[in-house]
NUSEDO-738630 format. One record per residue: x, y, z negated of N, C-alpha, C in turn; residue number from 1. Coordinates in pm, 1 decimal. Atoms other than C-alpha are relative to their C-alpha. Layout:
((X,Y,Z),(X,Y,Z),(X,Y,Z),NUM),
...
***
This chain:
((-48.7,22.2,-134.8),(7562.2,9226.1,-12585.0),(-52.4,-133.9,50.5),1),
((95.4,156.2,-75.7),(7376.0,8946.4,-12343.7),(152.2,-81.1,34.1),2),
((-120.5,86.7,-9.3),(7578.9,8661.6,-12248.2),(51.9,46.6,134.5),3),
((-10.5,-8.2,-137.5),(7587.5,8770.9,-11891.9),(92.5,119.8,-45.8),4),
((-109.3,-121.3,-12.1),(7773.1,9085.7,-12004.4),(178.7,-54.3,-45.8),5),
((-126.9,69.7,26.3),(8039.6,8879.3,-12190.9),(91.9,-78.4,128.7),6),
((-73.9,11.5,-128.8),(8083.5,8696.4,-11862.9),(82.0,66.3,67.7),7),
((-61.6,-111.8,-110.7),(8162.2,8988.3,-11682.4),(131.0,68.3,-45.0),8),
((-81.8,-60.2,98.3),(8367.1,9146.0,-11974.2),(113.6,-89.4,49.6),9),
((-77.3,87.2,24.7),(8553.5,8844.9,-11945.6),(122.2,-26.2,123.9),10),
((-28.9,-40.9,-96.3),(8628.9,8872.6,-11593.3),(62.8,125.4,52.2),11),
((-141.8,-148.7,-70.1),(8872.2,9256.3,-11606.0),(127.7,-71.2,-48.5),12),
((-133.2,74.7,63.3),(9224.6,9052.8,-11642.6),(89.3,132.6,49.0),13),
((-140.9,-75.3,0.8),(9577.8,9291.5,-11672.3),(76.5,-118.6,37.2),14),
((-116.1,112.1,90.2),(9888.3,9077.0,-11634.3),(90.2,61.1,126.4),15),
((-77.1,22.4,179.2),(10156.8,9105.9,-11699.7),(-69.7,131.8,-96.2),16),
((38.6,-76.8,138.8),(10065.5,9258.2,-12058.3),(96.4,-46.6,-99.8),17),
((-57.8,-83.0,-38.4),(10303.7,9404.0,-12167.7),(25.1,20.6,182.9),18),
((-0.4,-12.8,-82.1),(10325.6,9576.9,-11869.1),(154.0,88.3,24.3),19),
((-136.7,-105.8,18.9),(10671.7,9733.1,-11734.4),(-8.1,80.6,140.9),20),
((57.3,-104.0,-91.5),(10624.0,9899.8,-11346.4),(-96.9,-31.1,38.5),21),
((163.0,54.6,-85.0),(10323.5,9683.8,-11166.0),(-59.2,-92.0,-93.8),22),
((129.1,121.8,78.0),(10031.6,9517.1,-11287.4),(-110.7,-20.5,118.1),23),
((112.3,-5.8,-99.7),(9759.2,9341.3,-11118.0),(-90.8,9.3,-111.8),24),
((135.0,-35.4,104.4),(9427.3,9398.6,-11251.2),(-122.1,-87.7,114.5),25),
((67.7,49.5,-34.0),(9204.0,9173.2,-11162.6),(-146.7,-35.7,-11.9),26),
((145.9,15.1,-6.4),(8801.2,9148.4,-11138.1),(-50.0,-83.7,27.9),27),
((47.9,43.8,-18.6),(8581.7,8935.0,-11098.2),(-68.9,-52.1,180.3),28),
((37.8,-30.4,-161.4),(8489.0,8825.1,-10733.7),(-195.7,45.3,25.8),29),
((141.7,-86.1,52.3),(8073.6,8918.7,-10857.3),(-8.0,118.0,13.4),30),
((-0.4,-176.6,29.1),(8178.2,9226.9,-10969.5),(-3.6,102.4,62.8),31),
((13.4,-91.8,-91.8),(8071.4,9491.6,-10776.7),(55.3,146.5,-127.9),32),
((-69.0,-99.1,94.8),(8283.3,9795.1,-10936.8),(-6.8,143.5,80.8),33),
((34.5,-127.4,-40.0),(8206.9,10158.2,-10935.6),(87.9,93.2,-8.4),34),
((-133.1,-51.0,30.8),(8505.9,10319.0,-11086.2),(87.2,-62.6,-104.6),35),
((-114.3,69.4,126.5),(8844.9,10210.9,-11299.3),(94.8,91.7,1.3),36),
((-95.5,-83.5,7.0),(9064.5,10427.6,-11465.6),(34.8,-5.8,-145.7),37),
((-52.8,62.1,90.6),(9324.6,10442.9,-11712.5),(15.9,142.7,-73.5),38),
((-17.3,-115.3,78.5),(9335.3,10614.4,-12035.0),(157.6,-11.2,-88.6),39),
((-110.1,12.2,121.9),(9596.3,10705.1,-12294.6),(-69.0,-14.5,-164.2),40),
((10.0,-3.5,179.3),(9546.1,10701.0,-12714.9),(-151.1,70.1,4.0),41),
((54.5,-104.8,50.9),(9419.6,11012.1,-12706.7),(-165.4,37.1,124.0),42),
((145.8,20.1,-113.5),(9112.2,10930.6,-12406.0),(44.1,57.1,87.8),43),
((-30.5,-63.7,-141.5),(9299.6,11129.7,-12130.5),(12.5,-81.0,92.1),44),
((21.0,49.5,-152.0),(9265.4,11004.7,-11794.5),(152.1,28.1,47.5),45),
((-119.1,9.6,-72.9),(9618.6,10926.9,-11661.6),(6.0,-49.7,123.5),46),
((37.1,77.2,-144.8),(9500.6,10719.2,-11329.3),(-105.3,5.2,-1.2),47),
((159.7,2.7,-32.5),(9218.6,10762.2,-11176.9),(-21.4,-77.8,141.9),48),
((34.4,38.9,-182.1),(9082.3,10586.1,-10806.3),(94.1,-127.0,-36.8),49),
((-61.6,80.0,13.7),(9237.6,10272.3,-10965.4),(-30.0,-114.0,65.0),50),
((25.0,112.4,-78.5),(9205.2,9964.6,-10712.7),(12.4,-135.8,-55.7),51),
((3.2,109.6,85.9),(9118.4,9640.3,-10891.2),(97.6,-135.0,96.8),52),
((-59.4,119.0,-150.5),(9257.9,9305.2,-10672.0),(168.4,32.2,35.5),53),
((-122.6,-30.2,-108.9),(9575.9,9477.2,-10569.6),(131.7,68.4,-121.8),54),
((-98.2,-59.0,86.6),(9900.1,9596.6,-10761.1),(1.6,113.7,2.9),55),
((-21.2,-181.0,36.9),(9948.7,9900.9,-10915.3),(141.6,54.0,-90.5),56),
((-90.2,-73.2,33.7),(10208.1,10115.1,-11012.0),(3.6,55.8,-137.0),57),
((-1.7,-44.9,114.7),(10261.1,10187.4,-11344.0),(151.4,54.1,-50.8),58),
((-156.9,-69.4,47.6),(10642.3,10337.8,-11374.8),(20.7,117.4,-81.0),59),
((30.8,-107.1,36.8),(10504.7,10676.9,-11392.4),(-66.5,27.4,-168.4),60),
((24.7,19.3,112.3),(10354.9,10585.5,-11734.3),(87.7,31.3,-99.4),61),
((-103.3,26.2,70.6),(10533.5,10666.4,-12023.5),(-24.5,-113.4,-117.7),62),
((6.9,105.2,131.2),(10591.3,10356.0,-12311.0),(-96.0,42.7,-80.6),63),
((70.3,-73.7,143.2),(10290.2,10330.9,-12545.6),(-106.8,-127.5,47.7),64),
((138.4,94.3,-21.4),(9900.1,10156.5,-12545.4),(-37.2,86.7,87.4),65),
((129.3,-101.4,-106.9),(9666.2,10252.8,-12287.2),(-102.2,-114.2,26.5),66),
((119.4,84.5,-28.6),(9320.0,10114.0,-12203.1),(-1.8,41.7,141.8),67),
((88.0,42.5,-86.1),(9177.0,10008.5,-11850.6),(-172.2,-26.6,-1.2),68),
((197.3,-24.0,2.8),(8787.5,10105.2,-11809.9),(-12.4,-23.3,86.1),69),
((55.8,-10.8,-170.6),(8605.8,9964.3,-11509.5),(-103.9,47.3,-67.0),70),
((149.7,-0.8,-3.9),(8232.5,10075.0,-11445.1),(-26.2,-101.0,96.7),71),
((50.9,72.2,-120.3),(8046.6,9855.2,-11250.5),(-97.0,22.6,55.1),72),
((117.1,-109.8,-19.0),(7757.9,9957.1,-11075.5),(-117.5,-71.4,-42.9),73),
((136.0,-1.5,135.2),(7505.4,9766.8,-11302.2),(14.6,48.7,-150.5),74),
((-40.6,-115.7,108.5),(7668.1,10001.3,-11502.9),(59.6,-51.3,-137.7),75),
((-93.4,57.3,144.0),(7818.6,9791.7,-11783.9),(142.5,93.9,36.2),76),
((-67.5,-12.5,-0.4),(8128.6,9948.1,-11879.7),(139.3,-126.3,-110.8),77),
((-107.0,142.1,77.8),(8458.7,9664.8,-11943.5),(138.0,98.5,-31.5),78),
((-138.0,-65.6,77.0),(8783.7,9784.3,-12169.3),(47.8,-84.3,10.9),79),
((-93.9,73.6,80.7),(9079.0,9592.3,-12204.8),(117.2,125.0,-36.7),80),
((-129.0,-105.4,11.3),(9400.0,9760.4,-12349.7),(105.2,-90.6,-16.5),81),
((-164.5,50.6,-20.5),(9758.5,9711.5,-12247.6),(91.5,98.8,-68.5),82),
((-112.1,-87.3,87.7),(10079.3,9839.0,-12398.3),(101.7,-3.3,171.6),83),
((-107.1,-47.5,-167.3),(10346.3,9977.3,-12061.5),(124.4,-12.9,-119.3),84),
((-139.9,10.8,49.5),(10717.6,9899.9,-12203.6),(99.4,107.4,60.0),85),
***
């Protein structure tokens, strides 16, 4: 991985993490982003059309881990994973 990707990597923030109904998810102001969506354990797509910058709703979630995937459109893909309470 180049350093420039670590940058960017570095730049998808969650918080709060633990998460309990909203989270912001925050990007990079660079980052030009193509899609973000959230998985469960098992790779299913539980949110999709996820809006970076802005709060999101997470109630509907049930308790467990889940990862956050952006794409970006120089196509790196960034993971972090949160746990929903």
């Amino acid at each position: 991985m180049a350093a420039s990707d670590l940058d960017e990597a570095e730049q998808l923030t969650i918080s709060p993490n633990p998460v309990s109904n909203y989270v912001l998810i925050g990007m990079g102001a660079d980052t030009q982003l193509e899609q973000m969506q959230v998985f469960d354990l098992q790779g299913k797509a539980v949110l999709t059309d996820v809006v970076p910058n802005e709060r999101v709703e997470f109630s509907q979630l049930a308790p467990g881990t889940y990862f956050i995937q952006a794409v970006t459109r120089s196509g790196h893909v960034l993971t972090k994973k949160f746990q929903k309470q």
